[in-house]
Residue, then its C-alpha position, 0 to 999 in steps of 0.5 A: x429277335x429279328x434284326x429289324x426290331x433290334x435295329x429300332x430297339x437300339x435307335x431307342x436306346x436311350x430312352x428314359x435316361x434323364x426323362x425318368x431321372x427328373x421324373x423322379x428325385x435319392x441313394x446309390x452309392x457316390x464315388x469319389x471324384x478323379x482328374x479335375x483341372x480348374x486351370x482348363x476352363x473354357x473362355x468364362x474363366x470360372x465364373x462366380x454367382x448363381x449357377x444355371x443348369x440347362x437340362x437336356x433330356x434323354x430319348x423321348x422325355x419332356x422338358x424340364x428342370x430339376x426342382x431340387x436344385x432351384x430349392x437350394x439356391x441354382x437356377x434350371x432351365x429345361x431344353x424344350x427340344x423340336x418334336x417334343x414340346x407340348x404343343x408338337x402333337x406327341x400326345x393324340x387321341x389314338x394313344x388313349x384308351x382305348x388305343x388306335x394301335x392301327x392309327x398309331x402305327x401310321x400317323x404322321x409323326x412331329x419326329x419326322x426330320x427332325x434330327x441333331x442339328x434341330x436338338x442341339x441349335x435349341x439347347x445352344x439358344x437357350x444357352x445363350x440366353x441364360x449365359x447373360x446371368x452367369x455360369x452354366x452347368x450344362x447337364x444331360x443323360x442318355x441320349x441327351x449326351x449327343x447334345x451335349x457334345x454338339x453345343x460344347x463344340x458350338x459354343x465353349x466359351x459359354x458353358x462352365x462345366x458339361x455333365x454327363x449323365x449315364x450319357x453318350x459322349x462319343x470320342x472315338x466312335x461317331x455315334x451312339x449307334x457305334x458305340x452299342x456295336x461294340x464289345x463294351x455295348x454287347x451285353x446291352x438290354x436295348x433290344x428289349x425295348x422292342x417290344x413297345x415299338x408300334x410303328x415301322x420307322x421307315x414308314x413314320x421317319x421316327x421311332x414310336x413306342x407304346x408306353x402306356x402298353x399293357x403287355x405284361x412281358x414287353x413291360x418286364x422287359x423294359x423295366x429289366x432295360x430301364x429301371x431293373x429292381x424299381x417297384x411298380x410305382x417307381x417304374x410306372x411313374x417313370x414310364x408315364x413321363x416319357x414321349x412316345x415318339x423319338x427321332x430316327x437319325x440322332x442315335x446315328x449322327x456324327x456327335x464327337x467331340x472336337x477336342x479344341x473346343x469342347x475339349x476346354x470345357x471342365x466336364x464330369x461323368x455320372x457313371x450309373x454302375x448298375x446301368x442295362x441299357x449303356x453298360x458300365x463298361x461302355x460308360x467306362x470306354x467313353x471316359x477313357x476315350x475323352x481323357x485320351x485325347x484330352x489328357x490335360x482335362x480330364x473326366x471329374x468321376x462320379x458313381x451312383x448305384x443306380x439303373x439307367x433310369x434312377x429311382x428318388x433315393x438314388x436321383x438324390x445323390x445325383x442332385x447332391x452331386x451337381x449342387x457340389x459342383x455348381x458351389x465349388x466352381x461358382x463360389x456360391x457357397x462361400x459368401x461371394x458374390 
């Protein structure tokens, strides 16, 4: 592989994170739970009455909530990030079939200079909106991590607890791409996402791949990054909901936590153990990172058995997760309003 397309497979590194996730819904494995300090709440003071969980996708899917949850009682609201609303041109012609792959490797892309800032300024409006109503879970995976740190640090005293999902949540290190060049990211499948990449993206200023491709090894190479084990239904159900355009820089921004603000928000990390794209031990690294520098607060733990991109069996105990942290911390569960 050359180091050009290793370079745009690692920009995509998070592709299909949660975006696969919520395109689907049940069985891994959950672990226990390890170093919760209710006395660190941010300025909501624990809140109580119905949570609302603000979604933030992973790298190239689409906005959504998570209908499982609603069913029991929470609130969901999906980020409609820049680049990626429906309206924003994603989907064209030349991406249909019978593809333009000679259109698709030049036209203008909605991802063009669109970065952090334009992310996390969405996902802070629509927190601010539903912070009105009561406590907020603000909840992401993958990329959508980097989100997550930009809005804990913006605005804290809004949001009630912070969920990472098999997400980035840079400490240490500056960014996503950082994290990937070290020892714990080396063993990554990122690089075979290569493979469904189209268009250069120092022509497009974004990152473009090919999902709806019918190359059947650029396939079994992202399903072996994304969603090893997945029969074909499961994989190709997830694939089609993602986007094929995604920003060039966010992987590469400065998205560290600011240990005086988002440091006092009550947070908890999904771990994916059988994760390809960001490998336990790089999950395990940022986990370790933040109890570091916030030793009074620390991660609440859980593991699922699960890929990057969760299947429904295994996606089912991650709702089975949030649903126990959004009645714990909000007392929705003992009759209080």
């Amino acid at each position: 592989m050359t180091g050009h397309s290793r370079r745009t497979a690692l920009r995509a590194a998070a592709v299909a994170g949660t975006a696969g996730a919520l395109g689907l819904t049940v069985g891994g494995t959950a672990g226990g739970t390890a170093g919760h300090t209710a006395g660190a709440t941010a300025g909501t003071g624990g809140r109580r009455g119905t949570t609302t969980f603000v979604i933030v996708t992973g790298a190239s899917g689409s906005p959504g909530g998570i209908n499982d949850l609603a069913l029991r009682g929470h609130r969901t609201v999906g980020v409609d990030l820049p680049g990626h609303r429906l309206s924003d041109g994603q989907f064209t012609l030349d991406y249909q079939a019978p593809q333009d792959l000679t259109s698709l490797a030049t036209r203008p892309s909605p991802m063009r200079d669109v970065g952090l800032d334009d992310f996390a300024d969405a996902a802070i409006a629509v927190v601010r909106r539903v912070a009105e109503f009561g406590p907020v879970i603000l909840y992401g995976g993958s990329m959508g991590g980097a989100t997550l740190n930009r809005v804990g640090n913006a605005v804290p005293d809004l949001i009630d607890r912070i969920v990472y999902d098999t997400a980035f949540c840079c400490v240490d290190l500056a960014s996503p791409n950082d994290y990937y060049a070290t020892p714990e990211g080396a063993t990554t499948l990122a690089p075979n996402l290569a493979g469904l990449t189209v268009a250069d993206p120092a022509v497009l200023g974004a990152v473009r791949a090919n999902y709806r491709s019918a190359d059947p090894a650029a396939l079994a190479a992202a399903r072996e990054a994304l969603m090893d084990g997945a029969s074909d239904a499961e994989f190709y159900g997830m694939i089609a909901t993602l986007q094929p355009d995604e920003s060039v820089t966010v992987g590469g921004e400065d998205c560290r936590v600011d240990a005086g603000t988002w440091g006092r928000i009550p947070r908890t990390y999904i771990r994916h153990t059988l994760d390809r794209m960001i490998p336990i031990a790089m999950q395990d690294r940022m986990i370790a990172e933040a109890d570091a520098l916030i030793p009074d607060n620390p991660f609440e733990v859980h593991s699922v058995d699960a890929p990057h991109a969760a299947n429904a069996a295994q996606f089912a105990r991650i709702v089975d997760i949030l649903d126990g942290l959004a009645t714990r911390d909000s007392g929705q569960g003992d009759g209080d309003e």
